[in-house]
C-alpha positions in Angstrom: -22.1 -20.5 0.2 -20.1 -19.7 3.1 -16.6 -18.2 3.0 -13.7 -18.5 5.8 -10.6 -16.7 5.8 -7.4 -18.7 7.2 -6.3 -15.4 9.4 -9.8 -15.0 10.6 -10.4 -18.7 11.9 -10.5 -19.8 15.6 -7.8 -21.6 16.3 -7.2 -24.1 19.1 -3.4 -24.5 20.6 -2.2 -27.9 20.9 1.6 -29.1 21.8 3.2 -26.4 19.5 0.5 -26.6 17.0 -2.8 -24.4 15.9 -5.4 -26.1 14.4 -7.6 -23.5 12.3 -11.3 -24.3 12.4 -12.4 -23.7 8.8 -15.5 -25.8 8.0 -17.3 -26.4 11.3 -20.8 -27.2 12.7 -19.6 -24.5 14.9 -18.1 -22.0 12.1 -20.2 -23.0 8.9 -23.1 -25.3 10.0 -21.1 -28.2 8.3 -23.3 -31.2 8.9 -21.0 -34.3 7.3 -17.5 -32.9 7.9 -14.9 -30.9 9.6 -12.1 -29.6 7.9 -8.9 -27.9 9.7 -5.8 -26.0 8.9 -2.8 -27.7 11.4 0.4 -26.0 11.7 3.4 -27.8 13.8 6.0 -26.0 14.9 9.6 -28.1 15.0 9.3 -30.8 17.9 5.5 -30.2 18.0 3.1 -33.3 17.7 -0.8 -34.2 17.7 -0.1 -36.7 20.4 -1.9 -39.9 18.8 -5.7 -40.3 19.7 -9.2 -41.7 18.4 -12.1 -40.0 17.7 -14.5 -42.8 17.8 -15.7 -46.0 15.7 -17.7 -43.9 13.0 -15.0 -40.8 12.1 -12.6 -41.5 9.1 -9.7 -39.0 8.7 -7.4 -37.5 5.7 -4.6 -35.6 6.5 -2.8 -33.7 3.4 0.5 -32.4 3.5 1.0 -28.8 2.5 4.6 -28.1 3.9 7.4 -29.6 5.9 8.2 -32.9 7.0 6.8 -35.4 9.5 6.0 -38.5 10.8 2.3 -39.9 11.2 1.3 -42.9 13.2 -1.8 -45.3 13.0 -2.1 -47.9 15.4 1.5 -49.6 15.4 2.5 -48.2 11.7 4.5 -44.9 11.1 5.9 -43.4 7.9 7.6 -40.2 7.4 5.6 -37.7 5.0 6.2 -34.7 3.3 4.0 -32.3 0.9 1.7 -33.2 -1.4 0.6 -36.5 0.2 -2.5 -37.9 1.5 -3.0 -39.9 4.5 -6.1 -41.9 5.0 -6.7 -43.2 9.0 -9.9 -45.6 9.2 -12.8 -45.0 11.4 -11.9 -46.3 14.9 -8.0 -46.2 14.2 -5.6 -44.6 16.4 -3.5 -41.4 14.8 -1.0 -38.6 14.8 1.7 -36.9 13.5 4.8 -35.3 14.7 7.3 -32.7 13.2 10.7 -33.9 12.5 11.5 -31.3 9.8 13.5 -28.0 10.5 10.7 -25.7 9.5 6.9 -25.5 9.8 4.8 -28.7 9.2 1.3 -27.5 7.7 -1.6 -29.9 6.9 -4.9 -30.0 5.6 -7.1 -32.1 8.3 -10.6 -33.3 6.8 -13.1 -35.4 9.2 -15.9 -37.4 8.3 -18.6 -37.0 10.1 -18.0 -34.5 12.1 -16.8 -34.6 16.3 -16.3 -32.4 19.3 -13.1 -31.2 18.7 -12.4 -28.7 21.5 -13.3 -31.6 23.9 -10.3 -33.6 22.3 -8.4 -30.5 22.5 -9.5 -30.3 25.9 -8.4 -33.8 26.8 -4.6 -33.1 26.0 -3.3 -31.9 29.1 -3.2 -27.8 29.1 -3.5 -27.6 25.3 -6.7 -25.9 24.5 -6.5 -22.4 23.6 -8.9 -21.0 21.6 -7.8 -17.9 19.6 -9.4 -15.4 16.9 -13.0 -16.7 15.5 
């Protein structure tokens, strides 16, 4: 068993957003999944992207209120709601809220995350870990 604390994560710094690397390859030796803390400041976004045919993706809403799109579909969200994006789809989500938008991120199987990071103009950051 492996145990990570939210505060002591790495986190990588998107467009007004930290994404906190919990369960990893990198953190945990995770072989089947990735699983992320995101946090969006108002205004902030995961600009929408693909991580390849094979990866499906949950998000869950923990707090605040946004707006995720797949392809050509949005909806607004708020907490305690799943999102499910099929492998291959494109995705993302945006804060519309006033406050903080915080959001479980699960990943099946797992991908190179820092290189997606990497691929958003100027937004990888890498911090504690």
């Amino acid at each position: 068993m492996k145990v990570v604390a939210l505060r002591k994560a790495k986190a990588l710094k998107g467009n007004r957003s930290r994404s906190y690397q919990l369960v990893t390859p990198d953190t945990v030796g995770a072989e089947q999944m990735i699983v992320t803390v995101v946090e969006v400041l108002p205004g902030g976004s995961t600009p929408p992207h693909r991580h390849g045919p094979e990866v499906e993706v949950v998000y869950f809403i923990l707090e605040g209120r946004g707006e995720v799109v797949s392809d050509r579909d949005k909806k607004a969200v708020g907490p305690d709601v799943a999102i499910f994006f099929p492998s291959g789809s494109k995705h993302g989500i945006r804060n519309t809220g006033k406050g903080k938008l915080r959001y479980l991120s699960i990943h099946v199987p797992p991908y190179d995350i820092e290189s997606l990071y990497k691929s958003w103009e100027g937004a990888l950051l890498v911090l504690g870990g």
